[in-house]
N, C-alpha and C positions, 0 to 999 in steps of 0.2 A: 831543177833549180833548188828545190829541197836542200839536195846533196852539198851542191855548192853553197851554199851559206852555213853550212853545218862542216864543210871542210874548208882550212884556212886552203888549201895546197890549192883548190880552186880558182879560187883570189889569187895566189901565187904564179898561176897558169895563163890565165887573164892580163893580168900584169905585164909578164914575161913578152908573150905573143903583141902588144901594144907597142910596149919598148923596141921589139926590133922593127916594127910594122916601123914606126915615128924615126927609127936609126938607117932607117936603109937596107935592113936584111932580109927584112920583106917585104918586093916589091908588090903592084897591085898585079895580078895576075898570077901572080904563083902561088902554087899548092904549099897546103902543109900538110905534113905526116898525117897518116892516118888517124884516126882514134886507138887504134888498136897499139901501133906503132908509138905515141907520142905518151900514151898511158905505161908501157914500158920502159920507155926512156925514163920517166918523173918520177915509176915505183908507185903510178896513181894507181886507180880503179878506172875503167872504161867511162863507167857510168860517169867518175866526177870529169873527165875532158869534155867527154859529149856535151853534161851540161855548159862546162865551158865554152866550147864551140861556138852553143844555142846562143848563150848569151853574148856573145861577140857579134855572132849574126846579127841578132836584136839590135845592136846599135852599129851596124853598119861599117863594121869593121872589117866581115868576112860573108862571104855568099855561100851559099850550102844547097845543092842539090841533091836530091834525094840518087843515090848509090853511086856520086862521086864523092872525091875531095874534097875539104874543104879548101877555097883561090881568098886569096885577099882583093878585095871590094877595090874597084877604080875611084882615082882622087887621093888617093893616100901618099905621092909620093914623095919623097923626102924634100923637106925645104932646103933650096937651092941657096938662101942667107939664111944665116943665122938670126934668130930670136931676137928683136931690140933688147935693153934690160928693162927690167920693170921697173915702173919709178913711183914713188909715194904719193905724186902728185897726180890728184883726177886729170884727165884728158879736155873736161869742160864743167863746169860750174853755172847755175842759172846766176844771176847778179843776188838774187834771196841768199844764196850760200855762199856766196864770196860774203856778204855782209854778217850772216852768221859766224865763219869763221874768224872775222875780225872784229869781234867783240872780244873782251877779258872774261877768262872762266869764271865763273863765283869760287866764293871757299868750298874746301873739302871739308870732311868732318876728319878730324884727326885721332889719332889713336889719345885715350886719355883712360888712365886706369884709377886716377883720384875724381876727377870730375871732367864732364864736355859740358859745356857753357854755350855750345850752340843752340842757336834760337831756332825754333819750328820743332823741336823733339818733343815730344811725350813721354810720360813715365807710361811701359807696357803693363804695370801694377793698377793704372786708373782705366784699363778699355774696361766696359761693361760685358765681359766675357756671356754672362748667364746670359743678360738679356740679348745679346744678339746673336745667340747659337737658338734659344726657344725662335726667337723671330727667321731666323736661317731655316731650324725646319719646318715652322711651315709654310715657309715661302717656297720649300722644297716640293713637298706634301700638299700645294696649291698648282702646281705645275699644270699647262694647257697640253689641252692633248694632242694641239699641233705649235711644235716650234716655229717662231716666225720672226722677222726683223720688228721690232716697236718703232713706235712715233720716235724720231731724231730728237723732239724736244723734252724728251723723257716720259717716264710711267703718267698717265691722267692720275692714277688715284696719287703716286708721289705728290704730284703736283698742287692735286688738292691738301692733301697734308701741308705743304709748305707753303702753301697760300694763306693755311687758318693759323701756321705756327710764328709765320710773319709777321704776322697782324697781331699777336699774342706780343710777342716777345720784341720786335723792332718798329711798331706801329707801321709795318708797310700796307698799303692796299695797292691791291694790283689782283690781275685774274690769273688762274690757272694756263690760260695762254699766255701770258709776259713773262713763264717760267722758262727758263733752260737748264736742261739739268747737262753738265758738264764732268770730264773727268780736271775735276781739280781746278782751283781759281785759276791758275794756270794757265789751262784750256782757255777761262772764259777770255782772259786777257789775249789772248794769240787770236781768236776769233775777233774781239773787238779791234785791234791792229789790222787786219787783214779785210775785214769789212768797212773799215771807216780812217783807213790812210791811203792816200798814193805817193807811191816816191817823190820826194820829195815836201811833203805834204809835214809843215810844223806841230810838233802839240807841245802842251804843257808838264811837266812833270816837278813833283816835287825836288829838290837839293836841300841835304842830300834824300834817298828814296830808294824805292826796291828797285833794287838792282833787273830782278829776272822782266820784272814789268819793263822795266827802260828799253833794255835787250830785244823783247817782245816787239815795241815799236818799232826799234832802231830796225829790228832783220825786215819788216815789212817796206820799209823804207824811209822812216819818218823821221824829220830832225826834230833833234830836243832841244828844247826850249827851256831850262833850267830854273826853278823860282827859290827862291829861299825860304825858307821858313824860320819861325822863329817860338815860342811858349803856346802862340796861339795859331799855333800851323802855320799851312802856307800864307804868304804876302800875297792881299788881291787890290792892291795898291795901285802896281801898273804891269796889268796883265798886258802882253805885247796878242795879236790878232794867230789863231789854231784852228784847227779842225777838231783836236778835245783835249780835253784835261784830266790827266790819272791824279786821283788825290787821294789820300786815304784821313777823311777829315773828323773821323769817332777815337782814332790812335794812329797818328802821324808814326810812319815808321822810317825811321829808326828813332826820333829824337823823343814822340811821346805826345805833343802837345794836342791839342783837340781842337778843332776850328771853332771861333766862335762865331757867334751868334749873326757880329756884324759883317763878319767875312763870307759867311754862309750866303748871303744876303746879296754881298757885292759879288762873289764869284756864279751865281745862279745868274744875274743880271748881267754878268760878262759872255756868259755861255748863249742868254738872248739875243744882245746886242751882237754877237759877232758868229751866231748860228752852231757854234760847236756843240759836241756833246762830252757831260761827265762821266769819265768812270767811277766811281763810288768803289774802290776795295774794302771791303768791311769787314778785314782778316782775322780782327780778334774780339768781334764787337758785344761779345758775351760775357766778357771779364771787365767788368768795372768793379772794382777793392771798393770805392768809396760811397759812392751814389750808383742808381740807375744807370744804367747803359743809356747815350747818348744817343738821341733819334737820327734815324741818318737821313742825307741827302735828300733821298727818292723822297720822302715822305715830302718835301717839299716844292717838288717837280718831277713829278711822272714821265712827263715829255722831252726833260733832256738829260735826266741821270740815267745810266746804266749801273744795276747795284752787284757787284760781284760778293756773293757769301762762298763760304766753304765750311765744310766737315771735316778738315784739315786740323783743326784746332779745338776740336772738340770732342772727336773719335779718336782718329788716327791719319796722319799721315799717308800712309798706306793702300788707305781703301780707295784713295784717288775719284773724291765725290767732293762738287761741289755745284753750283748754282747761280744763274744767271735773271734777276729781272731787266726784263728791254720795256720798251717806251713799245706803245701797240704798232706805230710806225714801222719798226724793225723787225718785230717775228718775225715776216718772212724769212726775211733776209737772212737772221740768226738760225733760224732751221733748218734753210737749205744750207749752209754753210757745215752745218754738224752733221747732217744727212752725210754731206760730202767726206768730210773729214773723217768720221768713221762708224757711219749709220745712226749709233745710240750708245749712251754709257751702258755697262752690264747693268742685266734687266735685273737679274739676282739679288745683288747688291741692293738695289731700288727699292724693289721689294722688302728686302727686309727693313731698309729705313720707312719708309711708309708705316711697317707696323709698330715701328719703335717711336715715331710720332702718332700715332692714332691711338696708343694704348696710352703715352704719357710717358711714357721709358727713356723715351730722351733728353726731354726736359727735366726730371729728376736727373739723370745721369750730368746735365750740365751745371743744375744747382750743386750736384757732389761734388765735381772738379773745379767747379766757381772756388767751393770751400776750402778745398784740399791746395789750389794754387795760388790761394792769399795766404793761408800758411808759409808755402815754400817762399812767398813773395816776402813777409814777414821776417821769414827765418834768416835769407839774404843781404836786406837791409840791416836788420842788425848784424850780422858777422861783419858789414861792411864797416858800418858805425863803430864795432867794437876794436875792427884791425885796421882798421884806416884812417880816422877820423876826417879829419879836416884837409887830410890827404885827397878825397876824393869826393866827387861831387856827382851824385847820381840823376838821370833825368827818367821823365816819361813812368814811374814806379804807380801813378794813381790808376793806371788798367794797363791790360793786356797780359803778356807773358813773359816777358823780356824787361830791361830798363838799359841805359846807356851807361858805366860809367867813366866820368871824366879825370883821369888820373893830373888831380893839381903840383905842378913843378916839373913836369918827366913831360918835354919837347916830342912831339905827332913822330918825330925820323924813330925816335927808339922803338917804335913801333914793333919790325922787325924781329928787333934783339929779345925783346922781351917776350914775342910770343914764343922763338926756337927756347928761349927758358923756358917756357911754361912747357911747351910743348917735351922736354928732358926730363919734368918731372912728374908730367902726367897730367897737366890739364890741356884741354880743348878750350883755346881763347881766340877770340874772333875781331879784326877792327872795325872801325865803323868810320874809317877812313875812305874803302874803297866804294862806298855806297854816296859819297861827292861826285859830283861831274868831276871829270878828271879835266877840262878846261878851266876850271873857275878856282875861288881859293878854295885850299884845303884848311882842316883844322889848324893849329898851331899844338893844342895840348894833346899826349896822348887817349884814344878811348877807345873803349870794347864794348860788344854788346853782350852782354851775359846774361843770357838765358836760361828759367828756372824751370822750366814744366817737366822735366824730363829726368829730376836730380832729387834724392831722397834729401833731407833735411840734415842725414853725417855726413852726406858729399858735399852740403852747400858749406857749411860750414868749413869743413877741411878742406876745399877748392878755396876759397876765400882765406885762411890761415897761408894755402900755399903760395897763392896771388901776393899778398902781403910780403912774404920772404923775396919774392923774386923783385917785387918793386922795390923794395930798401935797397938793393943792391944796384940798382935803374935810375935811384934818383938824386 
């Protein structure tokens, strides 16, 4: 076998012997030339047939007796119809993937050689390269000296970390068991859909709202129920009867706004009254420009927020880490499900976050990009102010990493037009069109979400200069 994988002609011989076996040249029972014989015919070496032969034998192709021939194997013979053709379409579908497939893809990232303006990037200039290669190794240089599957709900000591950085930094209290450590809010969102919808089964969602959350639902089986929002988040005015409510109420995404005080108040007492539970997305809940970061949910009801965090927005993208608190009711439930789904996030990873919170390295790393991304946020607003003025109307700019803005005079349909322009000249422009229920109304004015965490302070600028050209010609 050596030989053969070290000689293409092997492969070639293999091949050959198949093709006529599958054409009708070789029926099952009959010999084929010797080794001797058929390594003369090819101009092989003995040795590379022989192994040929073996390997044929090996899968059942050819039978080999020690000091005959090698016969072709019974079963092989030529199909008497022809092959249906093959066709693009699977043969069956669970109803999960019919519903999957009929969702709308999100946007792509576009090729953009002035500026990409898409939201969730990172500038690769702010990862904390030192501190998480020192903490890599030695979480390396920690290593047990027997590999084994971990706890499904992540590392204990992770946990413990995340339990005192919680407390620190979002005022949450919760225990080391309410933690789920997940690949990606992502993750957590597909677990809480799947543990707490039946087809059929209505929840709440923000309009407009994250798209992949909606999706999440929607494939599980769950109708949406669309609410509006408006400066001060979602409407809990007249919440209609769900099984839960995705809200993201610290930075309403996409538009910005932050729930207040009294919504808070009446959407927890809606969640009472009619038994549901909250998901809490808390995707960027680390960048407030202005004041403190906004307490979330959980700290107000243990027992019916579910708080999704991630390190998506504060690390990297990339690393595909984030984090889960559940109500003590649901552990189980959330464990075994991740169990299932795919044992544990890597342990590695874990590990090194553990030491980048226990030493303090992370939270410094999040005080740096807190500063570094009101800068870029800074730098955005005025290019907008200075090349746009009264043209556009920006929302959601007091946290997060993104803002909306709303191009005044230039009609939702240019949409389209205006991004294949940008997109000719090198930016990456995104709408915030398709993040509306597509049953309900859409905008009237055009808008984009432009996204800065990811874009040095000449790209914001000349992205913004080049935005400006392409709307003057739009409006």
């Amino acid at each position: 076998m050596v030989q053969l994988e070290q000689d293409g002609i092997g492969r070639r011989i293999i091949a050959t012997i198949k093709e006529q076996i599958h054409s009708g040249a070789y029926r099952p029972g009959d010999r084929l030339p010797s080794t001797r014989a058929f390594a003369a015919e090819w101009g092989a070496s003995r040795t590379t047939v022989t192994a040929a032969y073996s390997q044929l034998n090996a899968e059942g192709y050819l039978i080999i007796s020690h000091g005959a021939r090698a016969i072709v194997a019974p079963g092989l013979e030529k199909a008497s119809v022809e092959a249906p053709p093959t066709s693009a379409q699977p043969r069956s579908l669970s109803a999960f993937a019919r519903r999957l497939l009929a969702l709308p893809p999100p946007a792509e990232a576009q090729p953009a050689k002035i500026a990409d303006f898409r939201y969730g990037d990172l500038s690769g200039a702010d990862f904390p390269v030192l501190a998480w290669r020192r903490a890599s190794n030695k979480a390396i240089l920690r290593r047990p000296a027997r590999l084994r599957y971990g706890d499904p709900q992540g590392s204990s000591v992770l946990r413990n970390a995340l339990q005192a950085y919680l407390w620190r930094a979002r005022g949450i209290s919760c225990t080391p068991d309410q933690i789920v450590i997940v690949n990606g809010s992502q993750q957590g969102l597909d677990l809480c859909a799947r543990l707490l919808l039946d087809p059929g089964d209505p929840f709440v969602i923000e309009n407009p709202g994250y798209l992949l959350a909606r999706h999440a639902f929607v494939a599980a089986g769950g109708v949406a129920l669309p609410i509006a929002v408006d400066a001060d988040g979602l409407r809990t005015d007249s919440l209609p009867p769900a099984r839960l409510a995705y809200v993201t109420p610290s930075h309403q995404f996409p538009l910005g706004g932050v729930l207040s005080a009294t919504r808070r108040r009446s959407l927890l007492a809606w969640a009472s009254a009619t038994g549901a539970y909250l998901v809490e997305d808390d995707y960027d809940g680390e960048y407030r420009h202005d004041i403190s970061p906004i307490p979330p949910l959980q700290a107000l009801d243990a027992d019916t927020v579910i708080y999704v965090g991630t390190l998506s927005k504060t690390l990297s993208p990339t690393l595909r880490l984030g984090y889960l608190v559940v109500p003590v009711s649901l552990r189980r439930a959330f464990s075994e499900a991740k169990r299932l789904t795919d044992r544990h996030a890597p342990m590695l990873e874990q590990d090194v976050l553990s030491d980048l919170l226990a030493s303090g390295a992370y939270e410094r790393h999040v005080r740096s990009i807190r500063r570094k991304n009101a800068e870029r946020r800074d730098i955005l607003l005025q290019a907008l102010n200075d090349r746009l003025g009264t043209h556009v109307s920006v929302a959601g700019a007091e946290t997060g990493l993104h803002v909306v803005a709303w191009m005044n005079g230039i009609d939702a349909e240019r949409e389209p037009a205006i991004i294949a322009a940008a997109r000719e000249a090198g930016l990456g422009l995104y709408p915030v069109s398709p993040l509306y229920d597509p049953g309900g109304p859409q905008p009237e004015t055009a808008g984009f979400i432009l996204g800065y965490a990811g874009l040095d302070g000449e790209a914001l600028r000349r992205g913004v200069a080049v935005l400006a050209t392409i709307l003057a010609e739009h409006r």
